[in-house]
RODO-2510 file (C-alpha; in nm, 4 decimals, decimal comma):
residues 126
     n   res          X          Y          Z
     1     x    11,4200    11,3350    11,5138
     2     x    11,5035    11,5647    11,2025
     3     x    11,2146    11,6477    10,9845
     4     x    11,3621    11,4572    10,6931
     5     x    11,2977    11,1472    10,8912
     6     x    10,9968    11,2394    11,0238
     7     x    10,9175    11,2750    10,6272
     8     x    11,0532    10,9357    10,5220
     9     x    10,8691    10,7844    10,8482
    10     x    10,5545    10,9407    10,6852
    11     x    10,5782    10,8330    10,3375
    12     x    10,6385    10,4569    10,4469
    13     x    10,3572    10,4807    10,6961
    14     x    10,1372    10,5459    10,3602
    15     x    10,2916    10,3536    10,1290
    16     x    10,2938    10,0584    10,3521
    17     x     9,8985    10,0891    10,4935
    18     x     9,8438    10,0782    10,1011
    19     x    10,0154     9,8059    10,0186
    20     x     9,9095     9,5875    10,3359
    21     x     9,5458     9,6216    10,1868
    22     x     9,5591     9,6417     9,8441
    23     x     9,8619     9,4833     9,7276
    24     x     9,9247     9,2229     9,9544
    25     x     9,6956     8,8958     9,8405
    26     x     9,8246     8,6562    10,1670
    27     x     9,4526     8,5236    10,2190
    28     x     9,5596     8,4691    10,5729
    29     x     9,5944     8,8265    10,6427
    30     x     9,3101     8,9513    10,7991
    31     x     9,1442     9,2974    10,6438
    32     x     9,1863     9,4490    11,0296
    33     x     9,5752     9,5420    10,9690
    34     x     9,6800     9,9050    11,0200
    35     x     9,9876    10,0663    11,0417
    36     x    10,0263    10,2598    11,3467
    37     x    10,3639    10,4090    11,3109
    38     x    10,6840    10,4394    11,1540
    39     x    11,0670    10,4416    11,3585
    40     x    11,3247    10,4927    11,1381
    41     x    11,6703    10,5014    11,2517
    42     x    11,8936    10,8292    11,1280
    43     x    12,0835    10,6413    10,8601
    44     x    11,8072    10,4580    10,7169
    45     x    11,9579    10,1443    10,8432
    46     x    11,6000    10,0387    10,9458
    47     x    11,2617    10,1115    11,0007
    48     x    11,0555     9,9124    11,1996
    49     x    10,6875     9,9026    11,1302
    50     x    10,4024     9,8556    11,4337
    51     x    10,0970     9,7561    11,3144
    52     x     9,8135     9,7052    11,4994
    53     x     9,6009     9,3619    11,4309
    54     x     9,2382     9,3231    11,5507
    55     x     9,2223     8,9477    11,5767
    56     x     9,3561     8,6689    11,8255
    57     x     9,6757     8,6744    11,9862
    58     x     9,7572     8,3463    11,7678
    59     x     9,6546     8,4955    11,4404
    60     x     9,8090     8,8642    11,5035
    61     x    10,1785     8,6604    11,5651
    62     x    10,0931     8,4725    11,2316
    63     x    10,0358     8,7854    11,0619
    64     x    10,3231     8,9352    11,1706
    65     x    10,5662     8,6670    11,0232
    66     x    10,3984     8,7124    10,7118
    67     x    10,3939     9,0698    10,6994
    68     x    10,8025     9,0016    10,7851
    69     x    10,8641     8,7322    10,5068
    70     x    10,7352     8,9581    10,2574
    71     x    10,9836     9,2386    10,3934
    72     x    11,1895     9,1834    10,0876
    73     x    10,9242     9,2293     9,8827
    74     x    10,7912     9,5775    10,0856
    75     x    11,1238     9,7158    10,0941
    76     x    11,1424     9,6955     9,7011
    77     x    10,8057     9,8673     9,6994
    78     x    10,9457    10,1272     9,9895
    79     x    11,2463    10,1886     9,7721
    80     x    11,0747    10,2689     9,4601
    81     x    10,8630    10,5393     9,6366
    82     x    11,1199    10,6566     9,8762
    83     x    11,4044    10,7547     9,5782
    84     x    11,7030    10,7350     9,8018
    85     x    12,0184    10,6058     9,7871
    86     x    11,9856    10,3689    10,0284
    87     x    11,6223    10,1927    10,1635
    88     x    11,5925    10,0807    10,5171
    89     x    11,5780     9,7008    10,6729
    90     x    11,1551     9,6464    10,7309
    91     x    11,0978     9,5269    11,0552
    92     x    10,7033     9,4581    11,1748
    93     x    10,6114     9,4973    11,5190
    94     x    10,2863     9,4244    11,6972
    95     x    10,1815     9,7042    11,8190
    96     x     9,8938     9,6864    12,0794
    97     x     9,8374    10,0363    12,2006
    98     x     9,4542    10,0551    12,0457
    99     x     9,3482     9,7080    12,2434
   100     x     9,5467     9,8601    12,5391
   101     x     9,3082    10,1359    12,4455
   102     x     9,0174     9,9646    12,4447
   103     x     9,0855     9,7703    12,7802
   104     x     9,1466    10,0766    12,9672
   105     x     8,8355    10,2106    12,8463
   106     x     8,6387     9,8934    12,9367
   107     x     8,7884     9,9161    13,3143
   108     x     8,6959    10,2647    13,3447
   109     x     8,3054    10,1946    13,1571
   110     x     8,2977     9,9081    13,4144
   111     x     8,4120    10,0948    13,7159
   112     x     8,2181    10,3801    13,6562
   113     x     7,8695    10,1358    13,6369
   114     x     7,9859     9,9717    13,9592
   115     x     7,9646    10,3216    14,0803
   116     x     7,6643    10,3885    13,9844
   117     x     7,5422    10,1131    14,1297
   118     x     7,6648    10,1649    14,4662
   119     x     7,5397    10,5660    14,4057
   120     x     7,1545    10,3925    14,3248
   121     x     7,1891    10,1322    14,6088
   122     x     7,2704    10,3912    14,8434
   123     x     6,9836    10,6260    14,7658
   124     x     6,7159    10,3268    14,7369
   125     x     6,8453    10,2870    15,1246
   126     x     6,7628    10,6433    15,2353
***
């Protein structure tokens, strides 16, 4: 990835996360939207936007067709920031890499007190 994209994959990350929470006034979004990342394809064709959503499955899919019905409205913002001939597609993604996160780190937290358990039981025997 050149650095100019890594650049323009930066600046919408930024401009974006602001917008989501102080621009956007959808009263159905919830205040627990982030923007994780930022792919934008080489010719600016695109970029698609994962955001991560701490609610329900049902609410973080109805977030993410709002967040992609007011695409027109983000690009517009994008474009004004970005000062570039052309301003990519928006595409938002679910992305669920912090609950995937968190449930890893719950199976390990639950394993490890299972073995500790087992570790106690065994010594209470001796």
């Amino acid at each position: 990835m050149s650095n100019r994209i890594q650049k323009i994959n930066a600046l919408i990350k930024q401009e974006v996360g602001y917008l989501i929470q102080f621009d956007l006034k959808d009263p159905r979004l919830n205040e627990m939207i982030s923007v994780v990342k930022v792919d934008t394809t080489g010719d600016l064709n695109q970029s698609k936007i994962y955001v991560s959503i701490f609610d329900t499955p049902e609410k973080q899919q109805e977030a993410i067709e709002i967040l992609n019905k007011a695409s027109g409205y983000v690009r517009k913002f994008v474009g004004k920031k970005l000062k570039a001939h052309h301003t990519p597609e928006i595409l938002f993604l679910l992305d669920d890499s912090i609950e995937y996160g968190v449930h890893i780190n719950k199976m390990l937290h639950d394993l490890n007190e299972d073995h500790e358990e087992k570790d106690t039981d065994e010594e209470n025997e001796s």
